[in-house]
N, CA, C and O atoms as a GROMACS GRO file, in nm:
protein
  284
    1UNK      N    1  -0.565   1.002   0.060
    1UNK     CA    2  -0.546   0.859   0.066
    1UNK      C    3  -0.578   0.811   0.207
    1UNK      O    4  -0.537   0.880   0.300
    2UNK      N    5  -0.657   0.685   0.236
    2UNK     CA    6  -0.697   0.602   0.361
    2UNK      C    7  -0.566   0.576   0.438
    2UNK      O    8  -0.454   0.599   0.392
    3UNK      N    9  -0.584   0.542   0.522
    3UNK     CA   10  -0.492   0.494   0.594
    3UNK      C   11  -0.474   0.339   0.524
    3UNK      O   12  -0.366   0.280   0.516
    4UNK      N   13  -0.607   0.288   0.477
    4UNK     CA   14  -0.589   0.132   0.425
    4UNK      C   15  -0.478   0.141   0.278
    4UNK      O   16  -0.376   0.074   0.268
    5UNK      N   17  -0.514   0.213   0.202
    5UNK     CA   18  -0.465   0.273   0.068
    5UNK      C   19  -0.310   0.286   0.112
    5UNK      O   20  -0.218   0.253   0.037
    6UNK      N   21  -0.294   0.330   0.225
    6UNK     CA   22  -0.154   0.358   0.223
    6UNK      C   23  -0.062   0.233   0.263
    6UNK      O   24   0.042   0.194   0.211
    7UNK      N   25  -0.129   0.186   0.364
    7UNK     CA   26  -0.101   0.029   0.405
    7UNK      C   27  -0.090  -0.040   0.291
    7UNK      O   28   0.025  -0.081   0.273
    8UNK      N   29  -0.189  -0.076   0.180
    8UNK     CA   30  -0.197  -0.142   0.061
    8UNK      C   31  -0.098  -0.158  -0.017
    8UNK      O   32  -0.061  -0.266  -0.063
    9UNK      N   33  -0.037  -0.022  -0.044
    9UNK     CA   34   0.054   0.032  -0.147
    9UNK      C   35   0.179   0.036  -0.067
    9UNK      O   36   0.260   0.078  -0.149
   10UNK      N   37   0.237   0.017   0.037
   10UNK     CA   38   0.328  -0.024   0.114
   10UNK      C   39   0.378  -0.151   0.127
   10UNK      O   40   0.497  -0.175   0.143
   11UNK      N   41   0.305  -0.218   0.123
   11UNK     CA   42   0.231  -0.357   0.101
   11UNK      C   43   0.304  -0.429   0.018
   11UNK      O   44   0.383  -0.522   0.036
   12UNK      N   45   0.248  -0.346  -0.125
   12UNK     CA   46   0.259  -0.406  -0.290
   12UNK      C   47   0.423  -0.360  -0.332
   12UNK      O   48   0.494  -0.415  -0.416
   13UNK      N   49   0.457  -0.241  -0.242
   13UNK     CA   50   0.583  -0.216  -0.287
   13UNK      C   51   0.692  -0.329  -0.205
   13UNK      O   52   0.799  -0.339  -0.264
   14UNK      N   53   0.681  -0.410  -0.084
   14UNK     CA   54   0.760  -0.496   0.002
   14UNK      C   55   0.708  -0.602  -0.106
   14UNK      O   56   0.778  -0.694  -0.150
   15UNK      N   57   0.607  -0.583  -0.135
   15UNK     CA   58   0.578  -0.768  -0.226
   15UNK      C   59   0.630  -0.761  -0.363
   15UNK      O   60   0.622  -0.859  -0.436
   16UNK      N   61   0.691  -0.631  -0.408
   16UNK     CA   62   0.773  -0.650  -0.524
   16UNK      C   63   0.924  -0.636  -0.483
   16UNK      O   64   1.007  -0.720  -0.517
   17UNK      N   65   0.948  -0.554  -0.428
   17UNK     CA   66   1.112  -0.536  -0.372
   17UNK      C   67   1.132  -0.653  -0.290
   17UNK      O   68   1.246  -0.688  -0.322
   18UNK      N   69   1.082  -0.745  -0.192
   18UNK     CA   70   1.119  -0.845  -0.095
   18UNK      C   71   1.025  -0.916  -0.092
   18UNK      O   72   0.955  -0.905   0.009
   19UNK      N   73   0.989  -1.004  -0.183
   19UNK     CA   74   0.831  -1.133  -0.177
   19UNK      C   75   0.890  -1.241  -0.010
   19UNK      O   76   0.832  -1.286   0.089
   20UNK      N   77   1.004  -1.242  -0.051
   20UNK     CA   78   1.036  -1.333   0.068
   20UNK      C   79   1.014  -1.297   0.218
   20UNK      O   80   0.996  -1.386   0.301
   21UNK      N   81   1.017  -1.129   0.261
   21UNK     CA   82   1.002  -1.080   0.353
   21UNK      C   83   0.843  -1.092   0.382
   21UNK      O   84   0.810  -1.070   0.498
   22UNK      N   85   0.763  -1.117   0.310
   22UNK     CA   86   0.649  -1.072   0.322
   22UNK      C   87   0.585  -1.185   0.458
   22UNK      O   88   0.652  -1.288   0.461
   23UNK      N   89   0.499  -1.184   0.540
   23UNK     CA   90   0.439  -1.278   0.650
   23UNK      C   91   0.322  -1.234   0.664
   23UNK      O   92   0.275  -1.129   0.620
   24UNK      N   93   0.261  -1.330   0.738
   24UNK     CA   94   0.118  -1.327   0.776
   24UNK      C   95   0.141  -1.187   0.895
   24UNK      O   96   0.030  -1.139   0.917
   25UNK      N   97   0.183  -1.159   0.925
   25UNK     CA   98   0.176  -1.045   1.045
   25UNK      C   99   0.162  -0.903   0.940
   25UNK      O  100   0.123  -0.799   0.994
   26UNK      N  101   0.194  -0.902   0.801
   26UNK     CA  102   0.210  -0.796   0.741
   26UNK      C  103   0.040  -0.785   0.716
   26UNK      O  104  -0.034  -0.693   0.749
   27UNK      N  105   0.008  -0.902   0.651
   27UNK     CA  106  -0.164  -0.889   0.610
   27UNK      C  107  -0.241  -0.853   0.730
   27UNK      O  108  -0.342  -0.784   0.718
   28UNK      N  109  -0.188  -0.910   0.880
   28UNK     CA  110  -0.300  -0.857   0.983
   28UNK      C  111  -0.263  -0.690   0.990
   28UNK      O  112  -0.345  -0.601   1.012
   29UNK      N  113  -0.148  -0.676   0.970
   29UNK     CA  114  -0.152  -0.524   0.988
   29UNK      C  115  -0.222  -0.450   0.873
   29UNK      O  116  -0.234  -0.329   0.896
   30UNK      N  117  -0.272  -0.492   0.755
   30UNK     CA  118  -0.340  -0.442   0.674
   30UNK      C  119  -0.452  -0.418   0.722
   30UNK      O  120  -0.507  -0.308   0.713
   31UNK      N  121  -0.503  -0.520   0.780
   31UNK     CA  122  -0.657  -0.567   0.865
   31UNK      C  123  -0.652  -0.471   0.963
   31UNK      O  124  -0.760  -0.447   1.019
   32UNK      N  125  -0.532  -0.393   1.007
   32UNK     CA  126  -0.582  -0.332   1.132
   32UNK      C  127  -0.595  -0.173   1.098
   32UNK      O  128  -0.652  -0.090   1.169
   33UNK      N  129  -0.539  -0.152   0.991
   33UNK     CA  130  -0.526  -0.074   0.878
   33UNK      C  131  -0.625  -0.015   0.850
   33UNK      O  132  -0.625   0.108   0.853
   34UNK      N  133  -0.723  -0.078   0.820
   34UNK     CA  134  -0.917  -0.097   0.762
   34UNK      C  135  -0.900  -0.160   0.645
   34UNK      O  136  -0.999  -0.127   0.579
   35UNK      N  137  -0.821  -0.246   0.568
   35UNK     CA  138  -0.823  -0.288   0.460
   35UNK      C  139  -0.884  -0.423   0.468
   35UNK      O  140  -0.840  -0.501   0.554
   36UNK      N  141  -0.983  -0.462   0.388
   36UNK     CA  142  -1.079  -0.611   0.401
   36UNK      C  143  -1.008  -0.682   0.346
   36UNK      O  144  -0.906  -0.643   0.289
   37UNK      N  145  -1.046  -0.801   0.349
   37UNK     CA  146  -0.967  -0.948   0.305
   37UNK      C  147  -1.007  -0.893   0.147
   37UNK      O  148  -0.897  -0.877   0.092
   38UNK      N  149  -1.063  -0.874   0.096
   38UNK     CA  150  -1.124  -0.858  -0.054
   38UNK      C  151  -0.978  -0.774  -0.138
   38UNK      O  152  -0.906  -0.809  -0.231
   39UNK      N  153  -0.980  -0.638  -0.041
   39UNK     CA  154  -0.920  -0.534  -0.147
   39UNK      C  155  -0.750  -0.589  -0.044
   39UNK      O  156  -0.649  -0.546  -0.099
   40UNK      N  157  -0.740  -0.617   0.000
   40UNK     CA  158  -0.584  -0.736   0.052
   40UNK      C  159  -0.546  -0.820  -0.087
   40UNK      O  160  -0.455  -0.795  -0.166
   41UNK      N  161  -0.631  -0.914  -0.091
   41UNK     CA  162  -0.648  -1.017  -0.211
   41UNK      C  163  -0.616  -0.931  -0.339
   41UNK      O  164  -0.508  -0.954  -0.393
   42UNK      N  165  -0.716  -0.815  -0.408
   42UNK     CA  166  -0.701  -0.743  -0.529
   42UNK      C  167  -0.564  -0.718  -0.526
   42UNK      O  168  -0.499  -0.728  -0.630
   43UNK      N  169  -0.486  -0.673  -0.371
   43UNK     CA  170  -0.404  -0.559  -0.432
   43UNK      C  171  -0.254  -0.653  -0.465
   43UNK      O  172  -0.157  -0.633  -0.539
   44UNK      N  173  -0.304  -0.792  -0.344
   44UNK     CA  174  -0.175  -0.879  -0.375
   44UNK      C  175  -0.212  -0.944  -0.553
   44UNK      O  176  -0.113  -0.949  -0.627
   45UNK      N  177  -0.268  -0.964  -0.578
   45UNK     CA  178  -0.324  -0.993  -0.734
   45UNK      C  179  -0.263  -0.904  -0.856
   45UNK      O  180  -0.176  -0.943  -0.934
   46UNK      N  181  -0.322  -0.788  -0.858
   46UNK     CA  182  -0.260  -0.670  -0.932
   46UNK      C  183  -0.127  -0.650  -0.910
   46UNK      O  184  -0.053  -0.624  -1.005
   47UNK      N  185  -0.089  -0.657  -0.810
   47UNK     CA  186   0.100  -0.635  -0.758
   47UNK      C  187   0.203  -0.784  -0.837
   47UNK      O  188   0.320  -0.785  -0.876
   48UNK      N  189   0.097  -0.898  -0.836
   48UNK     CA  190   0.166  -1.003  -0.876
   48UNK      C  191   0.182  -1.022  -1.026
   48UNK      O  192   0.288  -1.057  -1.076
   49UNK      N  193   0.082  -1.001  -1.086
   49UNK     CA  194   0.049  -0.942  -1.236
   49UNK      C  195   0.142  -0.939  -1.267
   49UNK      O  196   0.217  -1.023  -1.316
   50UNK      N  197   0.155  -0.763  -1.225
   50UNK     CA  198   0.228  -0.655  -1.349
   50UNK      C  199   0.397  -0.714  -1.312
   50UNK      O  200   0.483  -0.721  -1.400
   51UNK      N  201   0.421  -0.750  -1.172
   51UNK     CA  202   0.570  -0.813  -1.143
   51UNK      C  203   0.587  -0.928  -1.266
   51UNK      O  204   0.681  -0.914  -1.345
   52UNK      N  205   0.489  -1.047  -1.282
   52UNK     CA  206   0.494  -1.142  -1.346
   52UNK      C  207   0.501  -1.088  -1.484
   52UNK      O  208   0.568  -1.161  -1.556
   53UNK      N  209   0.455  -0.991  -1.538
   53UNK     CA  210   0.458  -0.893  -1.688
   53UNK      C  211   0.552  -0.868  -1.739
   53UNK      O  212   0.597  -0.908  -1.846
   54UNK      N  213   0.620  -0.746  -1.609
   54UNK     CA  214   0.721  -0.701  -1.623
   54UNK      C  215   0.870  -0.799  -1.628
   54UNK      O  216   0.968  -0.752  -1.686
   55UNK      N  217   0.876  -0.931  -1.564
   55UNK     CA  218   0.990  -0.989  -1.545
   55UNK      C  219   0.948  -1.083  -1.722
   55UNK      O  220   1.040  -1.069  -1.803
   56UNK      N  221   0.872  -1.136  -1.756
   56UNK     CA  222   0.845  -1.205  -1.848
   56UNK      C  223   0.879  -1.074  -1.973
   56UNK      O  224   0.887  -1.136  -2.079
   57UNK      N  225   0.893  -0.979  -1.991
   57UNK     CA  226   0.895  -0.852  -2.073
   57UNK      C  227   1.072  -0.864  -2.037
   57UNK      O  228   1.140  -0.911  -2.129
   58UNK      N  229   1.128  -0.833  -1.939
   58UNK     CA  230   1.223  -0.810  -1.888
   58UNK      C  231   1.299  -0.939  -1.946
   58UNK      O  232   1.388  -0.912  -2.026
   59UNK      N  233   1.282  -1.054  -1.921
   59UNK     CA  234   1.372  -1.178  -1.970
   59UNK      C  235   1.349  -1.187  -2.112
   59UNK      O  236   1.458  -1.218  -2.160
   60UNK      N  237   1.245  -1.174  -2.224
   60UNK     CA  238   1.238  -1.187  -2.332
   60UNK      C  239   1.316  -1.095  -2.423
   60UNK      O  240   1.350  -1.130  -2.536
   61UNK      N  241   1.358  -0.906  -2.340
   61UNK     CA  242   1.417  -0.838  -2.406
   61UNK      C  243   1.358  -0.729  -2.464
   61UNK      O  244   1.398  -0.634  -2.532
   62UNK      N  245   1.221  -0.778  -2.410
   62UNK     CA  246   1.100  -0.678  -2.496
   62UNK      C  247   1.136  -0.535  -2.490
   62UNK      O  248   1.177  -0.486  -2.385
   63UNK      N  249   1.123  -0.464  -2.602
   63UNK     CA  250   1.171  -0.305  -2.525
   63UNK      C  251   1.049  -0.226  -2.494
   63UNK      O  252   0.949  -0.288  -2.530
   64UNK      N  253   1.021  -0.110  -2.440
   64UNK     CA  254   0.857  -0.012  -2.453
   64UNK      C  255   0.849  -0.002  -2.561
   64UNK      O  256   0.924  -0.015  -2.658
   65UNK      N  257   0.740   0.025  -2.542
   65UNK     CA  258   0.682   0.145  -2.673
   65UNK      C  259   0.743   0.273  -2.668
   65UNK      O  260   0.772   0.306  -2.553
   66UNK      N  261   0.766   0.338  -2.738
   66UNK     CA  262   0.783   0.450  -2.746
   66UNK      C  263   0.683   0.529  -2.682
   66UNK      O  264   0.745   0.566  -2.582
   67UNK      N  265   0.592   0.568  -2.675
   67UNK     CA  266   0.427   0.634  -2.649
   67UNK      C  267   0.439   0.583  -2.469
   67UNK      O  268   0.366   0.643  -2.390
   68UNK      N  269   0.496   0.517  -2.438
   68UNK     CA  270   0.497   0.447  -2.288
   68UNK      C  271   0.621   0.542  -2.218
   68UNK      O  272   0.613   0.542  -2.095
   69UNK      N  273   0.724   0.614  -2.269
   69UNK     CA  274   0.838   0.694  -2.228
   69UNK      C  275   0.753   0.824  -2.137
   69UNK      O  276   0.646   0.881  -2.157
   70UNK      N  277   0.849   0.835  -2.042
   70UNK     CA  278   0.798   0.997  -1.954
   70UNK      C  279   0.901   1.127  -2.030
   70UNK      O  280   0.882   1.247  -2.010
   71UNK      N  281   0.979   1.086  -2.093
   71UNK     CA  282   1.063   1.125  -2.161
   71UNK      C  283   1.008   1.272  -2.203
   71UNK      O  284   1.075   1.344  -2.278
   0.00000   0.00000   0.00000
């Protein structure tokens, strides 16, 4: 894994556990990272998604699939 990759995914995990913590000083440190404005953008995108999925799944009650278990 990049050093950007790791930044990224550090990233996506503060922007789901603490959206409020998140600041512009976190994205320049991505930038200093090697991560481009492009794959910054994807990863805040994809991170916002599956949060927005999962809480809309989560408030409706939805349960898994079965086939989705690590079980």
């Amino acid at each position: 894994m990049t050093p950007a990759q790791a930044a990224l995914l550090a990233y996506a995990k503060k922007l789901t556990l603490a959206p409020a913590k998140c600041r512009r000083e976190d994205v320049e440190a991505l930038r200093a990272a090697g991560a481009s404005d492009e794959e910054i953008h994807s990863a805040v995108q994809v991170a916002a998604y599956f949060n927005y999925i999962n809480r809309i799944a989560d408030g409706l009650g939805v349960e898994p699939e079965p086939e989705w278990s690590s079980d």
